[in-house]
N, C-alpha and C positions, 0 to 999 in steps of 0.2 A: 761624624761623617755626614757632609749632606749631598744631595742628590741633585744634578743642576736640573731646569727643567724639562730637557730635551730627552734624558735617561727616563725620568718619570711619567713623561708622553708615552712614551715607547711601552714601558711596564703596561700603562691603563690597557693602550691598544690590543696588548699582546694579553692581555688577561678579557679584555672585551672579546677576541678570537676565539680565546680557549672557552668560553662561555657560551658562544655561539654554535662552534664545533661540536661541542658535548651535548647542546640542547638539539641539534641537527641529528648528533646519530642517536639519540634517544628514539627522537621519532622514526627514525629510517628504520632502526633495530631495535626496537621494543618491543611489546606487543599490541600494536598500534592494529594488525591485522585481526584481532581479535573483536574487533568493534568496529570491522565494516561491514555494510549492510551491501547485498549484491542485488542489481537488478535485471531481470530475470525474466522473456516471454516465457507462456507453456512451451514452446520448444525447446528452448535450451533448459527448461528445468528440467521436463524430461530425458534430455540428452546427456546432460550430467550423470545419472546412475546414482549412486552410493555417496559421492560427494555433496549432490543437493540435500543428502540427510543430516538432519543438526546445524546449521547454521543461520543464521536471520538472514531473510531473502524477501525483499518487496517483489512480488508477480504483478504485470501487467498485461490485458487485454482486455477481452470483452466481455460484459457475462453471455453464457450463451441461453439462447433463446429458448424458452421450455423448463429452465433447470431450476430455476427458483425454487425454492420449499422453507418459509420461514413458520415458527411455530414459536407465536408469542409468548403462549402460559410459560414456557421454559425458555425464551431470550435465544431460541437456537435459528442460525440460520445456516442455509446449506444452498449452495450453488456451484454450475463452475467456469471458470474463466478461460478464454477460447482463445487461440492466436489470430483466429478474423471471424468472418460469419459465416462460412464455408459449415456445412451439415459435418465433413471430417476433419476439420482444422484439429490441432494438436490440443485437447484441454485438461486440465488439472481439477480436480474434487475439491473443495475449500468450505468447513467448517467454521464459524464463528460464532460466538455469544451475545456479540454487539448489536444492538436496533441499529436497520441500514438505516442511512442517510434518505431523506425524500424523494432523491431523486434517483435513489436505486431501483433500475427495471431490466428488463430484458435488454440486450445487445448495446450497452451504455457502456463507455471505458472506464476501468477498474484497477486502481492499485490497491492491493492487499501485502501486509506485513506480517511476516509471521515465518513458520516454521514448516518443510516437509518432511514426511515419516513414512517408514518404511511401509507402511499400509497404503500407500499413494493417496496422502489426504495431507491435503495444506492445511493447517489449523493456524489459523487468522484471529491476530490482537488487533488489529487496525485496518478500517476499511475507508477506504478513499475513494469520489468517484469523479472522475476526469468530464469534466464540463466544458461547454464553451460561454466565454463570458460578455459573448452580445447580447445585448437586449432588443427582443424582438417584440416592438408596438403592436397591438392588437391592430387587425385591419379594419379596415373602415366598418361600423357596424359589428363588429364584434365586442363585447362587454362580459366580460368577467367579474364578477361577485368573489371579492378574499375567501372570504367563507365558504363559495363555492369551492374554489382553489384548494381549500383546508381539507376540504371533507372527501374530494376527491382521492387526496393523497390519503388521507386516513382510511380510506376504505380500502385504497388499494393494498394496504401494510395491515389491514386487522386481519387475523379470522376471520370466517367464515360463524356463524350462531350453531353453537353445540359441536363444532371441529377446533381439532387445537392446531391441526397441523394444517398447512394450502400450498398450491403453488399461489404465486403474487402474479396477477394480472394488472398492470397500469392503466 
């Protein structure tokens, strides 16, 4: 018994459907939700209650101003991230292990990934800091030394001599 070609068209199509369908609801009804990541200012984290607890949640906003306290000998840093620069904007406590990035300072925008706990403390595997990416030419007469540039930044991210722990002044 053979199958003319028009039957056999039909068959493929009808099995390319059924392939497609099943791969469709897999991801619709799977648990596809189990590995999304939510983004999140301090106020809707806050707002959430019980829910923000336990699930990976990128926060964005600002660091605020004053909060910094990194504490190299132990890789610990501690800040928290604000909904604007307002003295009472909404802000969240965020812990991390990670060395900030260079350009981490006061009131600079900040995505952090990680976790909130019921101790109201975001604990951060990954610290991101929102930049802008023009480049602004030194003005006429101004001159910058790399090294100068280096040592600035390193100064503002070490310790202090004989203190483990600082706020970070830029």
């Amino acid at each position: 018994m053979s199958m003319s070609p028009a039957v056999r068209n039909r068959l493929i199509a009808v099995a390319a459907l059924v392939v497609a369908a099943g791969g469709l609801a897999f991801i619709a009804f799977g648990n596809l939700g189990e590995n999304l990541v939510y983004y999140w200012s301090p106020k809707e984290l806050l707002s959430q209650g019980e829910r923000a607890y336990g699930p990976t949640i990128r926060l964005g906003g600002l660091v605020k101003a004053g909060s910094i306290q990194w504490n190299a000998a132990h890789t610990e840093l501690q800040f928290r991230v604000a909904e604007g620069r307002e003295a009472d904007a909404p802000n969240v406590l965020v812990r991390s292990t990670e060395v900030p990035p260079q350009m981490f300072r006061d009131n600079i925008g900040v995505v952090v990934e990680g976790t909130y706990s019921e101790a109201a403390v975001f604990q951060s595997n990954r610290l991101m800091v929102n930049h802008s990416n023009e480049y602004r030419a030194p003005k006429e007469g101004e001159q910058r030394n790399w090294k100068e540039t280096v040592t600035d930044a390193s100064a503002a991210t070490s310790p202090a001599a004989g203190s483990s722990a600082q706020t970070v002044k830029p």
